[in-house]
N, C-alpha and C positions, 0 to 999 in steps of 0.2 A: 132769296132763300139762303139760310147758313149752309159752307160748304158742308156741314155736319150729316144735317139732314139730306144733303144730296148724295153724300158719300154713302150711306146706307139706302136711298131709294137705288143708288147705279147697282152697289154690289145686291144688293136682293133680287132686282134680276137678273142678274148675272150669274148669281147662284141657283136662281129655280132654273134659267136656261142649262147649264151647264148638267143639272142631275136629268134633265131629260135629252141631251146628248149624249150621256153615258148609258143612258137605258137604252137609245137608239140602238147604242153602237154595240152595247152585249146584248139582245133583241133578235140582233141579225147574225153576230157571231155563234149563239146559242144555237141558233136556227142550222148556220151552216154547219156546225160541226157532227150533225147530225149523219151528215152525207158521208159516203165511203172514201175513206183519204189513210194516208199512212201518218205514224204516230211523229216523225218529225214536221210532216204539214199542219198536222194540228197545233204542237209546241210555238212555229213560226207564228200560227196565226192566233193564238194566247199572246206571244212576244210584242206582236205589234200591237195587238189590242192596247197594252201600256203603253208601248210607245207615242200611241197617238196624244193621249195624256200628260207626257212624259213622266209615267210613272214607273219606267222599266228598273233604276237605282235601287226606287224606295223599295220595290217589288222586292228582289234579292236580295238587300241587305236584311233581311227579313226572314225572308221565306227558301234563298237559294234556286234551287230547279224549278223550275213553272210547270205547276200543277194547275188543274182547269177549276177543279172546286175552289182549290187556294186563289185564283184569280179572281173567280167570281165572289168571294167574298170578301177579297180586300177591296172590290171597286164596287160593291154594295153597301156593308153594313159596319165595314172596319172604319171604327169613327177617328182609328190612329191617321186613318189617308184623308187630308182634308180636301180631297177630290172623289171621295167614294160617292154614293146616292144620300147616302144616309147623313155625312156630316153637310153636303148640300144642301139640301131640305132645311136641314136644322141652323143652317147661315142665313139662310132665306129669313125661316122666323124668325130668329133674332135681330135682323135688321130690316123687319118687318115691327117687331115690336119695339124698337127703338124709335119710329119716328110714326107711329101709331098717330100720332094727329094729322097727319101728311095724306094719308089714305083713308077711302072708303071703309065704312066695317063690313062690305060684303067681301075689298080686296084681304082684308085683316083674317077676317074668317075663313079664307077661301086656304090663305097659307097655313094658318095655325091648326084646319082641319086638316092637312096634307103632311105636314109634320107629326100629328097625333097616331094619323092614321096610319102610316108609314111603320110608326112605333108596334104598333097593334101586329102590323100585317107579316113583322120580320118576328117579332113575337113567336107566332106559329108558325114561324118555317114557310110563309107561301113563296121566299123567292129559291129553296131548295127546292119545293114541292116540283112547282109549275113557274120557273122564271117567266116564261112569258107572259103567264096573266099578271106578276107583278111589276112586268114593264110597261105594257099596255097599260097598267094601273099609273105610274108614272108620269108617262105619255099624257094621259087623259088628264091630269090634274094641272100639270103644267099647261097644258092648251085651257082648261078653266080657269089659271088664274091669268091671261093674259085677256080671255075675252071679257071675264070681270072689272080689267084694270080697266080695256077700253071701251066699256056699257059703262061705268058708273063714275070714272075719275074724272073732274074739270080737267081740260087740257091745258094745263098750265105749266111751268118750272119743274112738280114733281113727276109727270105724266111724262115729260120729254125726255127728264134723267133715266127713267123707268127702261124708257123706249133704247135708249143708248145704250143703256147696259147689256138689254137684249139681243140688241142686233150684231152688236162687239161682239161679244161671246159665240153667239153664233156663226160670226164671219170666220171666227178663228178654229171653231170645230171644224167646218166646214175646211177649210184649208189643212188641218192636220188630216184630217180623216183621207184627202186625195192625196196629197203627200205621201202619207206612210202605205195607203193602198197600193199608187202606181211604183213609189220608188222603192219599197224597203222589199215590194214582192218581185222586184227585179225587171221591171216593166221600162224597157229603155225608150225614149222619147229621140225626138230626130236630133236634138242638143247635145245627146250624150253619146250616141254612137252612130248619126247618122243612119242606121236604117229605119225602115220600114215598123210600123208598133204591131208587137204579137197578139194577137189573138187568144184571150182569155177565157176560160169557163163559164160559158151562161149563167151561173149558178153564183160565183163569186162578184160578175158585173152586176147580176140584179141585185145581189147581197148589197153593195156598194149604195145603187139607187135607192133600196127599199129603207137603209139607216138616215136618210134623207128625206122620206117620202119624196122619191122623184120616181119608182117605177113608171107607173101608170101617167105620168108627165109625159117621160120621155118616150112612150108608146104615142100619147098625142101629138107629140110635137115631128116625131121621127117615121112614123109607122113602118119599121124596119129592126133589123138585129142588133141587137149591142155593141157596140164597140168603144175601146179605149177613147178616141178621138172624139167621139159624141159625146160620150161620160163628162168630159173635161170641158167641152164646153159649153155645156148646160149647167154644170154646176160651179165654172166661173165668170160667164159670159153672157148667162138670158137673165132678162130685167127684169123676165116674167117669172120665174123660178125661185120660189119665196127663200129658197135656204142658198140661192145662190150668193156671190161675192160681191157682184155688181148690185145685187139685189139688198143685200147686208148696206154696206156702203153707203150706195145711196140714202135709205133711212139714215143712217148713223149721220151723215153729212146734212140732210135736214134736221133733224132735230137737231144738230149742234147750233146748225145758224138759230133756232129758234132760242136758245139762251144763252148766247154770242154775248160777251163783253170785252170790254178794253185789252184785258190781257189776253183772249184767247186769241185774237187775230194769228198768230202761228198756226196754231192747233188747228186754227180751221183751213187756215190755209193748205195744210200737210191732208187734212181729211178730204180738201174740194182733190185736189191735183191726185188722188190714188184713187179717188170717184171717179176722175173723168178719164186717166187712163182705164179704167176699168170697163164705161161707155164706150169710149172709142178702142178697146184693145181688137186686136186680133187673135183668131185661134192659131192659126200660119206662124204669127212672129212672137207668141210663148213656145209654142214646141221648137224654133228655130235656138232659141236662147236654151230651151231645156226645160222640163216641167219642173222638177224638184229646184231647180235651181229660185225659179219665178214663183214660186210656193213658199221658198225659204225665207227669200224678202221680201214678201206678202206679210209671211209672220213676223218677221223683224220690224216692219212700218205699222204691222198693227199695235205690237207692243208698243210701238213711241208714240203711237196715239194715245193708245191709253194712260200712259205715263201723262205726256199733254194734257190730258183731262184731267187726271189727277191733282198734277198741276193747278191748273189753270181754274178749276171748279169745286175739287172735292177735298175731303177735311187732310192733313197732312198725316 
């Protein structure tokens, strides 16, 4: 396969994953702030919403004070932020349409409808109206075009690129989203001050699990109250918890062995050895090191992977 065309099947999922991470994550934030809080815990909790992105910079130099509408529509439909939903979407199709003979036309369709529609849908206002139906609207398309990808694609070179871009991306929300929840909302872990972990608002933990689809997981798996310590390690640690890290990972580490060549032997090597820490990790000796800390070069080995790939597979 040309790295060309692999470099647009990684980033198109990458891109469709990524605008249904941020619907996730303004989904539940929209939801919370619904609840009765003072006007500085809502600004924090706007603040981190970018941060998880790291879009707090672009935010400001911009906009200045964080406003909630002004939030919600630079990570929606501002096509200046090339991490809003809208310029998402529209990455997707174009490296969707760039390698149009690589894919199915039901996967071809599935995107070009979702970018169309998208168009249509901010048109008339439905993510001012009722944001949640146009995140759910989000949500739902993005979970169509991954079942599309895998009902109708040969499982080949393109299909594996596909799969790796998705699970990357994902690995990596996934770890920003726990990051800036436990540590930016002052949630100290046994690494950083040795005590005991605080006990959080039922409202805010669910909030956490439900940008995840892990609520109703962590009721099966736990049947018991929320808490910080089970949070963290369901959603770094169970193999069975689809948006988990170990879970991430490991996909990302098979399909790489599946279009392994001479140069990547690094890259995979760097992808097996943060897999298999991940398997064999312990919940005990992250929080002993510090969560934020073990999060931080999470996301620093993921970037080098990624880079690795880029490297090693995709166009320069």
């Amino acid at each position: 396969m040309l790295s060309r065309t692999a470099d647009h099947l990684f980033w198109m999922a990458r891109y469709t994953e990524r605008a249904e991470n941020t619907a996730r994550m303004l989904d539940v934030h929209v939801q919370s702030a619904l609840l009765p809080q003072g006007a500085e815990a809502m600004q924090l909790g706007w603040r981190g919403l970018l941060g998880i992105s790291e879009l707090t910079s672009a935010y400001t130099e911009r906009f200045g004070t964080i406003d909630a509408d002004k939030v919600l529509d630079f990570m929606v439909c501002d096509t200046g932020n090339p991490s809003s939903i809208q310029s998402c979407l529209r990455a997707a199709r174009e490296n969707a349409r760039a390698v149009r003979g690589a894919i199915t036309t039901e996967v071809w369709e599935t995107v070009n409808q979702t970018w169309l529609e998208s168009q249509r849908l901010l048109t008339k206002g439905l993510c001012g109206q009722d944001p949640a139906q146009f995140f759910e609207w989000v949500k739902y398309r993005s979970h169509l075009s991954r079942g599309v990808t895998s009902g109708t694609m040969l499982q080949d070179e393109a299909y594996h690129f596909l799969r790796i871009g998705t699970f990357l991306e994902r690995a990596d929300n996934t770890a920003r989203l726990l990051d800036v929840k436990f540590h930016a909302l002052q949630s100290d872990f046994y690494g950083s001050s040795g005590g005991r972990l605080q006990e959080h608002d039922f409202y805010h933990w669910s909030g956490v699990l439900r940008s995840v689809s892990g609520f109703e997981v962590y009721r099966k798996v736990y049947r018991d109250v929320i808490t910080p310590e089970r949070v963290a390690g369901l959603l770094i640690l169970r193999p069975d918890m689809p948006r988990s890290l170990t879970a991430c990972m490991t996909a990302v580490n098979n399909h790489l062995q599946a279009v392994a060549n001479p140069q990547s032997r690094e890259t995979l090597r760097r992808a097996g050895m943060l897999n298999a820490q991940l398997q064999f990790g312990r919940l005990d000796d992250i929080m002993a090191t510090g969560l934020h800390a073990y999060l931080t070069h999470f996301l620093e080995r993921i970037n080098d992977l990624g880079v690795g790939i880029s490297q090693d597979f995709l166009a320069a």
